[in-house]
N, C-alpha and C positions, 0 to 999 in steps of 0.2 A: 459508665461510658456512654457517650451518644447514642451507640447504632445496641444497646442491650435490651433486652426484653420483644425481636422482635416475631413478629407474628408467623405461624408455619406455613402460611400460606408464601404463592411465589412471589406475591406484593399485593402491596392494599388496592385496588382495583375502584375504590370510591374514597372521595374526600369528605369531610364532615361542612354540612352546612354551612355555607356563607353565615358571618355575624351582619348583623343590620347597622346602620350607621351608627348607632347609639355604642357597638359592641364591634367595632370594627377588629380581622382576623388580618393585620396587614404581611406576615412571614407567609402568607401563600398569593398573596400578590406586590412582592417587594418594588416590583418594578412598574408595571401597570398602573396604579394607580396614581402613580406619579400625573402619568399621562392623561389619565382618564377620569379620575374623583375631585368632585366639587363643580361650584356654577362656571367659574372659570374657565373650565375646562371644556364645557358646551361644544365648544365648535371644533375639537377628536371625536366625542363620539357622533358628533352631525356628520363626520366623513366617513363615520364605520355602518352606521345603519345602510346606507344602500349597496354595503357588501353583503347583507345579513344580518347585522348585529341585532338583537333586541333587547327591549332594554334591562334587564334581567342578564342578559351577558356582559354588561359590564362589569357587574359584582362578581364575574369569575376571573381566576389566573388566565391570561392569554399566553398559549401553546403554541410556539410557531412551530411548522413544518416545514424543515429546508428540505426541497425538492429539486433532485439533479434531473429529472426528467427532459430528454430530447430524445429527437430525430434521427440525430447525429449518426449515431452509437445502435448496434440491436443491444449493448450493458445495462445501457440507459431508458430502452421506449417502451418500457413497463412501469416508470418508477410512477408516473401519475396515479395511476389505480394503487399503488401500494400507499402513494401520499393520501388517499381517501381514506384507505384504511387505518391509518395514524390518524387522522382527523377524526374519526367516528371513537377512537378508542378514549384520545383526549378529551370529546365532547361528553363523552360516554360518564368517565371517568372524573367527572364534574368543570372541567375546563371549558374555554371556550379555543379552540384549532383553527390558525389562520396559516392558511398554506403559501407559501410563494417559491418563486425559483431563482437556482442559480446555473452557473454555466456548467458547462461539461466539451471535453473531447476524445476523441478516439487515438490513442495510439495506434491501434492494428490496421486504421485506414490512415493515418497521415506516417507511419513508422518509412523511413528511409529520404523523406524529403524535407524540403527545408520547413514544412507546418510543422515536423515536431518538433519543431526548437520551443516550442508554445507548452508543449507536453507537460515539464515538469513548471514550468512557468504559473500554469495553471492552478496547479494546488496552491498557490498564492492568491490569485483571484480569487477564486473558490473561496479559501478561508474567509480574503478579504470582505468578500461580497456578504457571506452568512453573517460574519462580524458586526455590519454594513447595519443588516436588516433589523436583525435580533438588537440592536444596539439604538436605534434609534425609533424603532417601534415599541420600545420598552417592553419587549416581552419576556415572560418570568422564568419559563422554560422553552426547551423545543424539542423534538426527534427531528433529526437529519440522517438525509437516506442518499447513499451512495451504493455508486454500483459497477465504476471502473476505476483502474489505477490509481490516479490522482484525486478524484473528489471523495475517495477515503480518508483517506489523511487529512485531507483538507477540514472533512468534516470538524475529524475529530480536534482537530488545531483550533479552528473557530468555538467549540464545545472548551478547550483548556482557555483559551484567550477571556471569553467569555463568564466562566465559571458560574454559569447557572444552570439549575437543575436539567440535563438532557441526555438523550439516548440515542447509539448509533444505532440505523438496520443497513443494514446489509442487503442489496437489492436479487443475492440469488447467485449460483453457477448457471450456466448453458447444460441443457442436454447436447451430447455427442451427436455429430452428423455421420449419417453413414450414404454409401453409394451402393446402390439394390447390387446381391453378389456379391459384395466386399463383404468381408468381414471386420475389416478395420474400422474404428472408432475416430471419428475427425475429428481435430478441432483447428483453430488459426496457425497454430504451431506446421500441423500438416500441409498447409498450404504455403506456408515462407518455405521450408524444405522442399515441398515440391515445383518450388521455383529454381532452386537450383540444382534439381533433380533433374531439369528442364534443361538449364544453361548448360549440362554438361549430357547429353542429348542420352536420358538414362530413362526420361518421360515425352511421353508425344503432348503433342497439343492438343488432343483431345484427352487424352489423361490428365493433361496440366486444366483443362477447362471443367472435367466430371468432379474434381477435387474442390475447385473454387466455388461450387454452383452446390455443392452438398455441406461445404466443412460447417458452415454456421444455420441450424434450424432455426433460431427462434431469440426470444429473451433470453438476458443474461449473461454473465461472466466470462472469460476465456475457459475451459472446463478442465484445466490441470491445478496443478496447486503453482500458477503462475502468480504475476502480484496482486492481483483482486481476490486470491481467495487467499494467499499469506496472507494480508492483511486482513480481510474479514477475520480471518482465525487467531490473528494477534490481536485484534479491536477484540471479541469475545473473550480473550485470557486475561484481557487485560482487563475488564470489569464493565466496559464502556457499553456492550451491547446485549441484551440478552441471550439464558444462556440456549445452545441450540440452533442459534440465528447465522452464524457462520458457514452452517451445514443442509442448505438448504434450497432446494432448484427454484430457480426465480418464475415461474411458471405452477408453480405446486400452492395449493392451499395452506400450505405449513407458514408460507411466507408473507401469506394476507395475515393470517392468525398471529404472527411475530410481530407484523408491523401495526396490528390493535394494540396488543399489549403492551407494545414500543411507546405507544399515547399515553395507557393507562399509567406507565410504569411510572412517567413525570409528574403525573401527580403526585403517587407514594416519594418521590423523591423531595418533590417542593414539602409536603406535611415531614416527611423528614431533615428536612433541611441537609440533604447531600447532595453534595454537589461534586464537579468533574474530578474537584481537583483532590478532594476526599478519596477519591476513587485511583486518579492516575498518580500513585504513588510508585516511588524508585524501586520498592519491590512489586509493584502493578507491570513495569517495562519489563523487569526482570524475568515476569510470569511469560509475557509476550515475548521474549529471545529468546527463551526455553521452549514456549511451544512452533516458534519459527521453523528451532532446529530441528524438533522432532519431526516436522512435517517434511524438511529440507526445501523451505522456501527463498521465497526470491532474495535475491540480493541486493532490490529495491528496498527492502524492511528494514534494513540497515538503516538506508537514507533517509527514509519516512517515520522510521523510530525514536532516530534523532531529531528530525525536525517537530515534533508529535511533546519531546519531550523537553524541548527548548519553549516549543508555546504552555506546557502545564509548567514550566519553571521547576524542572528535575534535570539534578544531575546526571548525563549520560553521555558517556564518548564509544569508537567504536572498538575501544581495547576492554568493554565490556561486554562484547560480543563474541570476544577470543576467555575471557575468563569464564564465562557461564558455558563456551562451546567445547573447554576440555573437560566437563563431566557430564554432557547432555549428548547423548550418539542421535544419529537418521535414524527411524523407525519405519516411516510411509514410504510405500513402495509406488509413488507419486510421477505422473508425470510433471516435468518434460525429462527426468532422470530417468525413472522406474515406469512401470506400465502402466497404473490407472488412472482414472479421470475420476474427478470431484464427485459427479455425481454418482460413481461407484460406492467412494466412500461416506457419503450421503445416506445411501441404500443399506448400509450396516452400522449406523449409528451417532456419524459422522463425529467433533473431534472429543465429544466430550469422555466417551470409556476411554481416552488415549488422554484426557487430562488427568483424568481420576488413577490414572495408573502412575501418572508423573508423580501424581500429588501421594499418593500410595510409597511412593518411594523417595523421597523428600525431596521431589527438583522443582516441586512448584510452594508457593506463599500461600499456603489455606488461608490467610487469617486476615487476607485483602477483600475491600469493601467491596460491591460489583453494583449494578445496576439496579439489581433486583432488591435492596437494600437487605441484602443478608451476606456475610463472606462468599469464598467461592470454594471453601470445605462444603457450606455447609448447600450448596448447590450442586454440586457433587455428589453432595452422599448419597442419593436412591438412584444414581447412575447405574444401569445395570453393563454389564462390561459384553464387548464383541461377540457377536454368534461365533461357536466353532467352526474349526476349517476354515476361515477367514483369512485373504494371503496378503489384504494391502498393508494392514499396519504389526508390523514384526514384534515381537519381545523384545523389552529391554537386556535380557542373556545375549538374544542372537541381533542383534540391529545389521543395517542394513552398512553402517559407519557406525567405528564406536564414538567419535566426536562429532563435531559440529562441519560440516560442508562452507559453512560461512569464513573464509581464513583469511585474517586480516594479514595483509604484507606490508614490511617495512622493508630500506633499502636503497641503493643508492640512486634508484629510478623512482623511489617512495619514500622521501624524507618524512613525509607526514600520515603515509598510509596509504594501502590501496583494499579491496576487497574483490577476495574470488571465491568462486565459487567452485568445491572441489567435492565431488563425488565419493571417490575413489576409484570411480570407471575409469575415468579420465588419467588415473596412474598421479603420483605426487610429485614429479619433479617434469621439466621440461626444461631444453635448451635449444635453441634455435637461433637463424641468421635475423634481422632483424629488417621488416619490410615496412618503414615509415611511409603514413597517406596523413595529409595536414585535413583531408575529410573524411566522411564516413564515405557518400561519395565516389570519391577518389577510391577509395578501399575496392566497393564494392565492385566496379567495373573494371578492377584486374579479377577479384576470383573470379567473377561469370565469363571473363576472356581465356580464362585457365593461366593466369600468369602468376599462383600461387601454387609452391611446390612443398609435397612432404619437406618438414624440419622450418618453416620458415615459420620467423614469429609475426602475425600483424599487428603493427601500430597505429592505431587511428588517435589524432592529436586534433588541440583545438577546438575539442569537442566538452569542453567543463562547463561547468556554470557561467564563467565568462565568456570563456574562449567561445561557444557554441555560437550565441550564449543558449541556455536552455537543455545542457546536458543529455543529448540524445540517448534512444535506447539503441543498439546497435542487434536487432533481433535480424533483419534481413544479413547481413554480414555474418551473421554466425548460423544462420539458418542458411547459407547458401555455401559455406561450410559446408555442413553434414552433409548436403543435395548433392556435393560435390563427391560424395567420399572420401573426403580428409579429415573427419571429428577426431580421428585417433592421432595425426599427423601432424596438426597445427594447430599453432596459441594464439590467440588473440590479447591484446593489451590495451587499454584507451583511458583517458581522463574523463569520457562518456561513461555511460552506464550500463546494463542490461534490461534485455525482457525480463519479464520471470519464465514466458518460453524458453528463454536460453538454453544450450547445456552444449559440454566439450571443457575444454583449458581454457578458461577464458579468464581473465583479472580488469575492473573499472576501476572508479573511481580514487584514479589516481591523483594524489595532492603532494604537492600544488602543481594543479593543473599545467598545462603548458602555455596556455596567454598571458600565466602568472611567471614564465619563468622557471618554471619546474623542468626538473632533467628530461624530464620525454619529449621538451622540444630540442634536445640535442643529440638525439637519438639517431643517426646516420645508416645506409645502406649498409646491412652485410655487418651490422656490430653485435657480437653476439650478446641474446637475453637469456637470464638464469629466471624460470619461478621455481623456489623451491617450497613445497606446500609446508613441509616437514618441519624447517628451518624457517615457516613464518617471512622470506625473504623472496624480493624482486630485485633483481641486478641486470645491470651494463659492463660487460667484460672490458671497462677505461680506465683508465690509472683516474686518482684523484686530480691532478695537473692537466690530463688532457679534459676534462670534462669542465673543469673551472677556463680551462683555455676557452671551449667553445659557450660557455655560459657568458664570456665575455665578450665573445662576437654575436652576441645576440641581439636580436633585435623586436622588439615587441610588437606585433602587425597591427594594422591599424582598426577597430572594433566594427563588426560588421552591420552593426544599426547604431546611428546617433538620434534617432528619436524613437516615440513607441514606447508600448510595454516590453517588447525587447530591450532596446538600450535602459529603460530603467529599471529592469529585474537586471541585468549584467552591471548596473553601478551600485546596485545594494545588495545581491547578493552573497553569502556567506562560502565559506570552502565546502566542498564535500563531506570533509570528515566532520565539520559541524551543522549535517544535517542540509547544506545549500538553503536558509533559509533567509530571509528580508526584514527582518525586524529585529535585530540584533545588533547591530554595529550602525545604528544611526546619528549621527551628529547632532546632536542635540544642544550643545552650545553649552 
């Protein structure tokens, strides 16, 4: 087999000598030299020398470094110094490292208004852009380094589209913010809650002001197991990033030292010729929904899993997240469900003694390829397992949930599927009067009016892929929920999607959407909604007659941008349940 006989080391960390023209080694510059070799070719490398080049680096693999590095974001305004450290690893490592960047945004500063409709838009640029580079600069491999929401996935999309040798990093969690005398542990999550802690006058304004001004220290990620660290944690199961890398405070040394290795690793991968898609095989996702569960991650992974595995060309729908979620339980006692914070469980080993115990008990795919060009048994094995007395991540005897939190709903308000997110805190069944908003919006300035009462269900519509367009998170809406004291009391329902802050009764991405026509835009005041988590079921207590009645007075509104990367992400694309992605259903003639 290809990947046999390999070395015990973590990877080869150096290439073997360039051949000289006479003995040209063109499988570790497949692409490059395209660009770059012979007299022809003179005036590429006349535009590389006065970035650096010399001429001796031409005869190496060029390494790009996609860097999400900004301003923006504190996810993001570290990721420069980590793209040096990718550079130095690849150059190190016999390459030659050319860094550039791509965009990035912040959900937790544009969340609630109309810039997030851009949010998940983004992980399309994003892809698009690394695509862009790496594609027309002919470079052989790369490491792309993300560090919020969207430009993870993104990454890894542009890594499967691409299918040449590269590696994700992971740009790190946030250390917790505290307020001198609290004992609490901040992070974004504390502060959306404590806005509606606020609306329903439970926090002063100077309380609401010590919370804002403390919850975020420094670099780095949201600091629960929200969607930037599901995803790191899923991109690491899945083979794509090294292993260790998911678990790791973006401020700490551990995460320079990842993202060298992250350079080195692309060489060993180019001398081996593996590549993404060697790697993100159907049971690679599979590794990645298993260890989702365990963590009881966002319900974005869902979305981005699918999208993730539409660009590496694997079969994967989200009724494979319901068959892997009845024998995989919650384990991590994680926020924004459970108590800790990422870099708690960081501090004890972070997720790999909780993979080796999956893999220990048959729920994970030892015998999948990884970054490191070895399986991920055999990266595992000197794993040493959790310190005693340790209370984030439970036995699999006692879990926390014996199944999966992740519960896909079908139904007559869900012909094609919805996904909720179900603890067990939150209790498995809910019925309620039904309080349609055609925005997020709209939604939110009844709860902070107090115009939402125990038992009522909210509906936020219009909010999909299209209809938004750009599929909002609805983190302020369900965070001002809790603020309120109604988590126990009320459901939330939407063709939008979630934080991975999230947590309560909540169910997204409903299909098809309600711009498409889907039953939740007939959804009327005061109609009652069933989730039942048990029964896999979302319902409208309508006879089949009346709902086809009002499906036929319907009327389709009219699109809220006709030009823009808005309007052309809402004409390409895709449903929810197939990952919302744009490359898929293109016309091609």
């Amino acid at each position: 087999m290809l990947h046999e006989g390999l070395p015990p080391t973590r990877f080869a960390t150096t290439i073997a000598p360039l051949m000289s023209k006479k003995q040209p080694k063109p499988s570790l510059r497949p692409n490059s030299a395209i660009m770059l070799d012979g007299p022809d070719r003179a005036p590429s490398r006349a535009m590389l020398y006065p970035t650096g080049f010399k001429t001796s680096d031409f005869e190496k693999p060029i390494i790009g470094v996609a860097s999400t590095w900004s301003n923006v974001t504190p996810c993001n305004m570290h990721i420069d110094l980590l793209a040096q450290e990718a550079e130095r690893g690849a150059n190190k490592a016999g390459g030659k490292a050319i860094i550039f960047n791509t965009i990035t945004i912040s959900d937790g500063i544009s969340m609630g208004t109309e810039g997030m409709k851009y949010s998940l838009v983004s992980r399309e640029v994003i892809a698009d852009s690394i695509e862009t580079v790496v594609g027309c600069e002919c470079m052989d491999g790369f490491v792309a380094i993300g560090g919020c929401d969207k430009n993870m996935p993104a990454c890894v999309m542009a890594m499967a589209r691409m299918n040449r040798p590269s590696v994700f990093v992971y740009g790190g969690t946030i250390l917790p913010g505290c307020i001198t005398g609290d004992p609490r542990k901040l992070d974004i999550v504390s502060v959306f809650e404590a806005v509606g802690a606020h609306a329903n006058d439970k926090l002063s304004d100077k309380g609401l002001q010590k919370i804002e001004s403390c919850a975020i220290p420094g670099p780095g990620s949201c600091g629960g197991m929200y969607t930037a660290n599901t995803m790191a944690s899923a991109i690491e199961a899945m083979g794509m990033s090294l292993p260790g890398s998911s678990a790791q405070a973006a401020v700490s040394p551990a995460k320079k030292r990842d993202s060298r290795e992250a350079g080195e690793a692309v060489l060993n991968l180019l001398k081996r010729n593996i590549k993404p898609r060697d790697i993100m095989t159907r049971k690679a996702f599979e590794n990645a929904i298993t260890v989702v569960i365990a963590l009881g991650g966002s319900t974005n992974a869902v979305l981005h899993l699918l999208g993730m595995a539409s660009a590496a060309k694997v079969k994967l729908s989200i009724d494979d997240f319901t068959r892997i979620g009845r024998k995989v339980p919650v384990i991590a006692d994680l926020k924004p469900s459970g108590k800790y914070l990422m870099s708690e469980l960081v501090a004890i080993g972070g997720i790999q003694p909780m993979m080796k115990t999956l893999l220990c008990a048959g729920l994970l795919h030892g015998d999948c390829m990884t970054v490191t060009g070895k399986t991920l048994a055999q990266n595992l094995r000197s794993v040493k397992p959790y310190p005693k007395g340790q209370q984030i991540i439970k036995s699999l005897k006692k879990p926390i949930k014996k199944d999966s939190h992740l519960v896909v709903l079908y139904g007559n308000l869900a012909p094609e599927g919805a996904v909720a997110k179900i603890t067990g805190k939150e209790g498995l069944r809910f019925t309620g009067n039904a309080r349609p908003f055609d925005s997020e919006e709209k939604a939110m300035k009844a709860i902070l009016a107090g115009k939402i009462r125990k038992g009522d269900v909210i509906v936020i519509r219009y909010e999909g892929p299209k209809g938004g367009p750009g599929m909002r998170e609805m983190l302020g809406p369900t965070s001002a929920i809790m603020g309120a004291g109604l988590g126990d009391d009320v459901a939330l329902i939407t063709d939008g999607r979630f934080s991975g802050g999230t947590h309560g009764f909540v169910v997204g991405h409903i299909t098809p959407e309600a711009y498409n026509g889907g039953p939740l835009a007939m959804v009327r005041e005061g109609d009652k909604i069933t989730i039942n988590a048990e029964q896999r079921e979302l319902r409208i207590g309508i006879s089949k007659a009346e709902l086809k009645r009002r499906t036929n007075s319907w009327r389709k509104p009219k699109p809220h941008y006709q030009t823009g990367v808005l309007a052309k992400y809402a004409h390409l694309v895709t449903s929810a349940s197939e990952g919302a992605v744009t490359d898929t259903k293109l016309n091609l003639g």
